[in-house]
N, C-alpha and C positions, 0 to 999 in steps of 0.2 A: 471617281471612276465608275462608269456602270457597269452591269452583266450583261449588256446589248449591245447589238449594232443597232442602226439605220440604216435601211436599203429601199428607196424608192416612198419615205417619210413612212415606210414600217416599222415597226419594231421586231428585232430578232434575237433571241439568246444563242450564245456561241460557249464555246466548254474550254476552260482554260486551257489544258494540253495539248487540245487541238485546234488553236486558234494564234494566228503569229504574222508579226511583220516580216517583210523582208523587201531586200534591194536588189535590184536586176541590173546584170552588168551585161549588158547585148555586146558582142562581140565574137568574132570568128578565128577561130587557129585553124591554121593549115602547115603543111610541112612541102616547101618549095623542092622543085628540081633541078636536076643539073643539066648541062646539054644534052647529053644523054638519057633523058626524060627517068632517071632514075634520084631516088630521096637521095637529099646531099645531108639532110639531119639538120636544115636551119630551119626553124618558124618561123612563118611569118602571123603577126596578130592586129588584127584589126578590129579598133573598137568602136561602138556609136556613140554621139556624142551627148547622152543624156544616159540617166540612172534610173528608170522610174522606180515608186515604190510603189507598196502596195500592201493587202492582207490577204492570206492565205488561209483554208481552216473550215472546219465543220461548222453548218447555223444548224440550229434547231430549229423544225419550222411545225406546229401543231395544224392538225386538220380544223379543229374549234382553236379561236383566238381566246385570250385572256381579258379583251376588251377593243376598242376601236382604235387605239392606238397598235396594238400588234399588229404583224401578216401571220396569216394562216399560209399552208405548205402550196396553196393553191394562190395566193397573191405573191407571194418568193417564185415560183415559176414565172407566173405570168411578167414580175420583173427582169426576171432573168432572161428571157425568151426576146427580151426586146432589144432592136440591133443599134441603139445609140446610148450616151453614156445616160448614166442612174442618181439623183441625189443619193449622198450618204454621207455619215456619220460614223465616226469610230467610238470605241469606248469610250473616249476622253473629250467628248464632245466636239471634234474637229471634224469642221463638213468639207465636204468636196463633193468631185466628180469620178463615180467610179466607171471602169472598165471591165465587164466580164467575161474574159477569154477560155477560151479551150472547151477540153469535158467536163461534164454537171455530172458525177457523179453520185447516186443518189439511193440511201437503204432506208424500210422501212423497221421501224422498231417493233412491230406488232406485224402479225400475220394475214393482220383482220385491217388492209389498209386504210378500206373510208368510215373506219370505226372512229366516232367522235372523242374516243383518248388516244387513239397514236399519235404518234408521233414520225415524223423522217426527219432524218439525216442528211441536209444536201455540203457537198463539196464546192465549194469555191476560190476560184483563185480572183481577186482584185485588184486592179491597178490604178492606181489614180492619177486624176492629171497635175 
């Protein structure tokens, strides 16, 4: 197993606690009416019919890389910023195609951001094909 992802044939470290699979179960609950357009207390649920998975969780991303195989927190933007899917790699060296949805939320560990030891923080959620 390694301490990295691959995102876009980068290299990136993620922090065990905050780094995890998970499974999406898309689907809708509603609670139906009755004639009287008032709740009768039945559900109805309706689900899609796939599961995607995916990874969730903090990368680490340095402003100087550790060598040409790493991204810097400026090549992890610039992957992430793009609107089709991404090579990638998980710990366990299984490649796919990732998907990256929603907000990037994103802190910097230092005060001093484009100072050549920070570091940031970005949020990602992943879903693969």
């Amino acid at each position: 197993m390694n301490n990295y992802i691959e995102i876009d044939s980068k290299r990136y470290k993620t922090m065990f606690g905050d780094w995890a699979p998970f499974l999406a179960k898309p689907g809708t609950l509603r609670y139906t009416l009755d004639g009287n357009y008032t709740l009768d207390g039945n559900l109805d649920a309706t689900y899609g019919p796939a599961a995607p998975k995916g990874w969730m969780g903090m990368i680490f991303a340095p402003i100087t890389t550790e060598g040409a195989q790493w991204g810097s927190y400026d090549d992890l933007i610039a992957s992430l910023s793009k609107l089709q899917g991404l090579p990638f790699k998980d710990h366990y060296g299984v490649a796919g195609t990732a998907h990256i949805t929603g907000d990037i939320p994103q802190d910097s560990r230092s005060p001093l951001f484009d100072s050549t030891l920070n570091e940031w923080k970005v949020m990602v959620r992943i879903t693969l094909e």
